[in-house]
C-alpha positions as CSV (number, residue, x, y, z in Angstrom):
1,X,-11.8,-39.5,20.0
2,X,-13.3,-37.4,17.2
3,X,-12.3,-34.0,16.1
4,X,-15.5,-32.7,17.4
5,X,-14.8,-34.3,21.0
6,X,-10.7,-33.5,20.5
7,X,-12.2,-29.7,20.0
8,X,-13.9,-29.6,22.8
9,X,-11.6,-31.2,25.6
10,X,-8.6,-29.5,24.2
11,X,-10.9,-26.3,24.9
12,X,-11.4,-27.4,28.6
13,X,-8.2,-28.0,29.1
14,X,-6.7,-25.0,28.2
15,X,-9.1,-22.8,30.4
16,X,-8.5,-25.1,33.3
17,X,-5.1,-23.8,32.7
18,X,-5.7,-20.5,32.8
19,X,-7.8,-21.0,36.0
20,X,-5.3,-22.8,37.7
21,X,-2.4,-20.4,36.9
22,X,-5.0,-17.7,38.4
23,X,-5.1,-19.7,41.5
24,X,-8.5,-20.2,40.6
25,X,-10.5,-23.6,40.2
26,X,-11.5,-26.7,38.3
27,X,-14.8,-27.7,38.9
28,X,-16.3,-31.2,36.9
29,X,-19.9,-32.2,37.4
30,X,-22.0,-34.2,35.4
31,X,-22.4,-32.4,32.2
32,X,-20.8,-29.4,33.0
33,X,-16.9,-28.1,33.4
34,X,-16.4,-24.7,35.2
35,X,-12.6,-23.0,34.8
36,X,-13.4,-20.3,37.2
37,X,-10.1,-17.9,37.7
38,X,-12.2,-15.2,39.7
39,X,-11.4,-12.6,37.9
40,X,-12.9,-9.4,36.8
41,X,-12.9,-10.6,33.1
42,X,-15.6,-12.9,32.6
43,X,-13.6,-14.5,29.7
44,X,-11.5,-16.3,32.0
45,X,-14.7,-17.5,33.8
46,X,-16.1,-19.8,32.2
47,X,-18.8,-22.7,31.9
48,X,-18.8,-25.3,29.4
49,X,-21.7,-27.6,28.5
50,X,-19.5,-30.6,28.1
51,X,-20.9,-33.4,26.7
52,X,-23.9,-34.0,24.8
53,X,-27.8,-32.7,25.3
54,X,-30.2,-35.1,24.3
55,X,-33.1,-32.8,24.6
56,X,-34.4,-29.5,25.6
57,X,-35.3,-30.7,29.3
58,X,-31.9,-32.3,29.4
59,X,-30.5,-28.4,28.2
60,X,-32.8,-27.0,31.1
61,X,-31.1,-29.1,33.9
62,X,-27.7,-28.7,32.4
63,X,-28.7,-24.7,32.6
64,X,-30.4,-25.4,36.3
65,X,-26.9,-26.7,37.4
66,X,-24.8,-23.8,35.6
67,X,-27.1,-21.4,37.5
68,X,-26.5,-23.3,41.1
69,X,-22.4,-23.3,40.5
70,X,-22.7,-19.0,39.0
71,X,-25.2,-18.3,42.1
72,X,-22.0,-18.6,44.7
73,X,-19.5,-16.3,42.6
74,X,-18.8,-13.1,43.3
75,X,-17.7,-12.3,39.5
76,X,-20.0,-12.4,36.1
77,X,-18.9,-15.5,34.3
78,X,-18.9,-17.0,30.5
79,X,-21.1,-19.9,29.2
80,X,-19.6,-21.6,26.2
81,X,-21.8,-24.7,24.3
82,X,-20.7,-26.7,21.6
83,X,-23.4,-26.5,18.7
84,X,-22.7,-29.6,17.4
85,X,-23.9,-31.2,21.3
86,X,-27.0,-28.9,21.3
87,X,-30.3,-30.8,20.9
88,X,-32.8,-30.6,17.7
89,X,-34.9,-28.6,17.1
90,X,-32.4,-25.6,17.2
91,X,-35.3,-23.4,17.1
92,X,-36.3,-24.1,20.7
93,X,-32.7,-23.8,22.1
94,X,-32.3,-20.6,21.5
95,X,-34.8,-19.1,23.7
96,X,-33.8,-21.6,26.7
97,X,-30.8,-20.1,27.1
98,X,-32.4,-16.3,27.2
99,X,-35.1,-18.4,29.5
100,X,-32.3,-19.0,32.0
101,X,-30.3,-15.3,31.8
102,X,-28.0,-15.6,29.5
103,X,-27.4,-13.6,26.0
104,X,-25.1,-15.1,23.4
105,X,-22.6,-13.0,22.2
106,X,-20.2,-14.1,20.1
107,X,-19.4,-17.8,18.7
108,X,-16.3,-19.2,18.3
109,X,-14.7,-21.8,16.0
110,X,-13.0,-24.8,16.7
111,X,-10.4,-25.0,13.9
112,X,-7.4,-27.7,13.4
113,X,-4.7,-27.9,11.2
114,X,-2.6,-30.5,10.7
115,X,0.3,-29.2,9.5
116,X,1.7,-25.3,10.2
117,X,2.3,-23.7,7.3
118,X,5.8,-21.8,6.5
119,X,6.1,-18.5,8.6
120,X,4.9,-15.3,6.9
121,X,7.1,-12.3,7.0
122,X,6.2,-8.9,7.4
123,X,8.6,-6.4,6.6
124,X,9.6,-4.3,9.9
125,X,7.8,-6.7,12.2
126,X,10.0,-7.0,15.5
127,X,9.0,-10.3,17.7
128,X,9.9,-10.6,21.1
129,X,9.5,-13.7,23.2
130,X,7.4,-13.2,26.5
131,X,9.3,-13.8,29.1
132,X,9.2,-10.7,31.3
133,X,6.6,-8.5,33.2
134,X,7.1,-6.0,31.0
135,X,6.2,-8.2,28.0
136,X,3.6,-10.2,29.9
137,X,1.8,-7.1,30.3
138,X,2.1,-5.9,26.5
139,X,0.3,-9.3,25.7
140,X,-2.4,-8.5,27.9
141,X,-3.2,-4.8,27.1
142,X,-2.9,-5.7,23.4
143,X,-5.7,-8.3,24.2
144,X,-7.6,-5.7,26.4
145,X,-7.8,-3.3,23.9
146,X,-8.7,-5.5,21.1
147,X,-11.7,-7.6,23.3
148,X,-12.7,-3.8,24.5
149,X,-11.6,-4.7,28.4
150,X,-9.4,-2.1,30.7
151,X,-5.8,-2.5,31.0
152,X,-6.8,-3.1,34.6
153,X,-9.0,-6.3,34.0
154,X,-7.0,-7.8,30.8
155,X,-3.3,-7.6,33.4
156,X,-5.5,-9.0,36.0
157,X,-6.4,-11.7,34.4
158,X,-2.7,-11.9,32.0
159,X,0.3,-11.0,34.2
160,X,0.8,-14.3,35.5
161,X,4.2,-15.7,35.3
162,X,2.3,-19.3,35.8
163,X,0.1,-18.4,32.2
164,X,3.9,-18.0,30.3
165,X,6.3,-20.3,31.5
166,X,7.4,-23.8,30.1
167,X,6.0,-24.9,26.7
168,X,4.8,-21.3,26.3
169,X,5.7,-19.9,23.4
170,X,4.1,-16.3,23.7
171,X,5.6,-13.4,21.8
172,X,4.2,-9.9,21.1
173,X,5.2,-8.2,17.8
174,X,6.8,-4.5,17.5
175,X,6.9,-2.2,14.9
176,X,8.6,1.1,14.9
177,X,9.2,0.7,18.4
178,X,5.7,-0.1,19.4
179,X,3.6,-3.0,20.1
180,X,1.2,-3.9,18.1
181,X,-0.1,-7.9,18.0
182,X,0.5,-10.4,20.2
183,X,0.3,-14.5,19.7
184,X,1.4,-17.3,22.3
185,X,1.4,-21.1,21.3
186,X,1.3,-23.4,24.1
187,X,2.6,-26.8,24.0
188,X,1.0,-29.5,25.0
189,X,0.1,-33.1,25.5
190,X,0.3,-34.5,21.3
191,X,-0.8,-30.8,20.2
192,X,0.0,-27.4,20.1
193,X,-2.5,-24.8,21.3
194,X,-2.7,-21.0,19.2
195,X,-4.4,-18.5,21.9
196,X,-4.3,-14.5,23.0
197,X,-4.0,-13.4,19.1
198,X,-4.6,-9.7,18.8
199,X,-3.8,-6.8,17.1
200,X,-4.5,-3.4,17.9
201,X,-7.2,-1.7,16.0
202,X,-5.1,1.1,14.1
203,X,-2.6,-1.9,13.1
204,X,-5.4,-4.2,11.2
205,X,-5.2,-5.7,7.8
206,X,-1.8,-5.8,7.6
207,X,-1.3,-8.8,8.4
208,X,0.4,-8.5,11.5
209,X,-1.6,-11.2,13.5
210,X,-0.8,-13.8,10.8
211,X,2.8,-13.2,10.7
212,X,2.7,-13.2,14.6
213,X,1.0,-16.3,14.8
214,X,2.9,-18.3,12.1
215,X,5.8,-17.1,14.3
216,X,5.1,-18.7,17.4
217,X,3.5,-21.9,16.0
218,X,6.7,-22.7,13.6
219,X,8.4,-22.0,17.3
220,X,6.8,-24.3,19.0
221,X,6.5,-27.1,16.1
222,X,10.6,-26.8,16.1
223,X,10.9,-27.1,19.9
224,X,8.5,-29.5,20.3
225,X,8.5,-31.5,17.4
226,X,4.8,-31.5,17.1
227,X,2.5,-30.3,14.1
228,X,-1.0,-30.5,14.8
229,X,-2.6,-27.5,16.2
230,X,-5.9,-26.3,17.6
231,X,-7.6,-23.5,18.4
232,X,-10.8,-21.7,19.1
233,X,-11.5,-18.4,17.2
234,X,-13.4,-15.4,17.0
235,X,-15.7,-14.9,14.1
236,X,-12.7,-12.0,12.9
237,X,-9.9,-13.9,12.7
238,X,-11.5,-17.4,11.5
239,X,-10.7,-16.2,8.3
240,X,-7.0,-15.3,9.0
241,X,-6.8,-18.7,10.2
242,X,-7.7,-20.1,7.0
243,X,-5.1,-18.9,5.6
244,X,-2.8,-20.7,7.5
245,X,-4.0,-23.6,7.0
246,X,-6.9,-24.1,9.1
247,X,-10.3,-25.9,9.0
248,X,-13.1,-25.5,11.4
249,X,-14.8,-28.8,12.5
250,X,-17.3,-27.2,15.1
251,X,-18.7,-23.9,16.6
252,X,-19.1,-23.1,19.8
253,X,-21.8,-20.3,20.9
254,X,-21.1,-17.9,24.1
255,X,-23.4,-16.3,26.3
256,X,-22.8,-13.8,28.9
257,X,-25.0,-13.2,31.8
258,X,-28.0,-10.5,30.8
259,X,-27.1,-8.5,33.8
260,X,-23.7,-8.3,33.4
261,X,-24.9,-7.1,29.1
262,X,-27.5,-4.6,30.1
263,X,-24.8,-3.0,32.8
264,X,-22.2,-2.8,29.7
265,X,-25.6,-1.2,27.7
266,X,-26.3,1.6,30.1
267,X,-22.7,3.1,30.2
């Protein structure tokens, strides 16, 4: 397996998690993995092209099938590619995506690193291990606030005791007696896995997330004996990442539904 394909499955994986611990489902077809927790946030719903497109008809079918499995949900739903599986020319995939309703929002990074660097300290940075509603719940609203989703949708999807129990190593970070940034390392089968990083907006560039994040991958790595790690970030933090160590070895572009965009627009 290549890093590229290793980026990828390790992706599907850890959605199908997140599904499953939702009481959601798994769903593999040809081409295409859903992890569908049926949810309200659509981030947690999601569609991955998951294996190579030869072509632009080959991207239209794949996109014909994601539209057959979306059709039957009741909740709006996230399509993630891989660029480095998209067909040539590039120019023409773009539009074939807008062609079949969907809008691409953000793109994330699938990063690796071999070997966890030492943990950073921040002076007055408190770290508590999740491993209670109350904490659970502090993960998800720091998350909420930071990807611009309610309390509501972000616990929905969060407060699972089945997201945060064995090989979780989630912890959420206080200063001066208030939560601020939030970082879980999961791990798993010959890797560790860095998700749910966040920090809330009035607590940024101070490095919080990084010291967080070192935290809970040092954690795990002494737990679990493992070193290499992987993870998918957002276009904000990529760089935070590379300075612990990180590399990115492909990007992945998400789309959300255009009807699910233009009712966030109008309010």
């Amino acid at each position: 397996m290549n890093e590229i394909q290793e980026s990828n499955q390790t992706f599907h994986e850890l959605w199908a998690m997140y599904a499953q611990g939702l009481d959601g489902e798994v769903v593999e077809q040809t081409g295409i993995f859903a992890t569908w927790a049926g949810v309200q946030w659509p981030m947690v719903n999601v569609v991955f092209l998951s294996s190579p497109i030869q072509n632009v008809a080959q991207l239209r079918s794949r996109l014909e099938g994601v539209a057959a499995y979306t059709s039957r949900k009741k909740q709006f739903g996230m399509l993630v590619a891989c660029d480095s599986w998209l067909p040539s020319p590039r120019e023409q995939v773009a539009p074939i995506f807008s062609e079949h309703g969907w809008v691409r929002i953000s793109e994330g990074a699938g990063m690796v690193c071999e070997k966890p660097v030492g943990v950073v300290s921040v002076h007055g940075l408190e770290y508590r291990r999740v491993d209670s509603k109350e904490l659970r719940q502090a993960a998800a609203d720091i998350n909420g606030v930071s990807y611009g989703v309610s309390d509501e949708m972000a616990r929905e999807a969060l407060d699972s005791e089945a997201l945060w129990g064995e090989g979780c190593f989630g912890y959420v970070a206080y200063f001066n007696g208030k939560s601020v940034a939030t970082s879980t390392t999961y791990v798993r089968n010959g890797y560790l896995y860095v998700a749910l990083v966040a920090t809330l907006p009035e607590f940024r560039s101070r490095s919080f997330a990084k010291a967080i994040t070192s935290h809970s991958i040092n954690e795990a790595s002494r737990a679990s004996g493992l070193q290499r790690t992987i993870l998918h970030a957002t276009p904000m933090a990529r760089s935070m990442y590379e300075l612990l160590g990180f590399r990115t070895v492909t990007t992945f572009p998400m789309f959300l539904p255009v009807a699910l965009v233009a009712a966030v627009g109008a309010h």
